[in-house]
C-alpha positions in Angstrom: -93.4 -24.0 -167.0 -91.6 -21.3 -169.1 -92.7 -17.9 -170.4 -92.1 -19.5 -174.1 -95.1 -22.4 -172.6 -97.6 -19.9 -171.9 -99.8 -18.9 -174.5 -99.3 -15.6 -176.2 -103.1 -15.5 -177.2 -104.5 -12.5 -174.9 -107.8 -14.3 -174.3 -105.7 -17.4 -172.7 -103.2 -15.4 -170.5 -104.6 -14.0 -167.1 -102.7 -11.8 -164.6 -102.8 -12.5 -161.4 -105.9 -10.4 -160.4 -108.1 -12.1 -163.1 -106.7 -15.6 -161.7 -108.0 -14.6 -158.5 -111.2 -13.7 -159.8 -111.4 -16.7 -162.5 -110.8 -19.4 -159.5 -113.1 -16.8 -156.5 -110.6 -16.5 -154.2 -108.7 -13.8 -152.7 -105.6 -12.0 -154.5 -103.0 -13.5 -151.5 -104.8 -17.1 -152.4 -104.1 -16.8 -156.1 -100.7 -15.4 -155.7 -99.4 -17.9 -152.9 -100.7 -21.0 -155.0 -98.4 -19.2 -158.0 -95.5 -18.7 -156.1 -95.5 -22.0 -154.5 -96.2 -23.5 -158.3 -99.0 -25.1 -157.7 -100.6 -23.2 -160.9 -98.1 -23.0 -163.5 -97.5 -19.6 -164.0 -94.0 -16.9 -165.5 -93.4 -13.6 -164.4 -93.2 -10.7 -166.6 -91.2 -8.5 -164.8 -93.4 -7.9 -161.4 -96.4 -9.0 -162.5 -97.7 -12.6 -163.6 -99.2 -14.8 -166.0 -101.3 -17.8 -166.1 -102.9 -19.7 -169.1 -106.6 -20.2 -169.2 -105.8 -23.8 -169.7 -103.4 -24.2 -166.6 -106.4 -23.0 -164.6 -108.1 -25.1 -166.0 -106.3 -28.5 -165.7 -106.0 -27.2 -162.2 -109.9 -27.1 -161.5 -109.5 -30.7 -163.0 -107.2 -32.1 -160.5 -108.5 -34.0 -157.7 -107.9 -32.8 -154.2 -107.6 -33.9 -150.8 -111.4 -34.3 -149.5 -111.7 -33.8 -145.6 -112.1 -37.3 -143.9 -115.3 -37.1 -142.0 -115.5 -38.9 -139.1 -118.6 -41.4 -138.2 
């Protein structure tokens, strides 16, 4: 995703603190699933940026569930 895709709306935009926060996990969580592109996400300068709704359609995907066994 490009900066241009992000949206410019301050409500919408997080940095990476307030991603952390938004999905409750630590800072080195939030940052290593932005780096590894797993949240779409743009760096301005150092710091970065994440749409609401990336977040979002994140929480929406379905994950890998822990087989348990019986």
């Amino acid at each position: 995703m490009t900066t241009a895709e992000i949206e410019v709306d301050s409500d919408l935009v997080l940095t990476a603190e307030e991603t952390a926060d938004y999905l409750r996990v630590s800072l080195n969580t939030a940052l290593k699933l932005l780096r590894e592109d797993v949240i779409p996400a743009a760096k301005v300068g150092r710091q970065w940026r994440v749409s609401r709704r990336a977040l979002d359609e994140f929480l929406g995907t379905p994950r890998r569930q822990a087989v348990s066994s019986c």
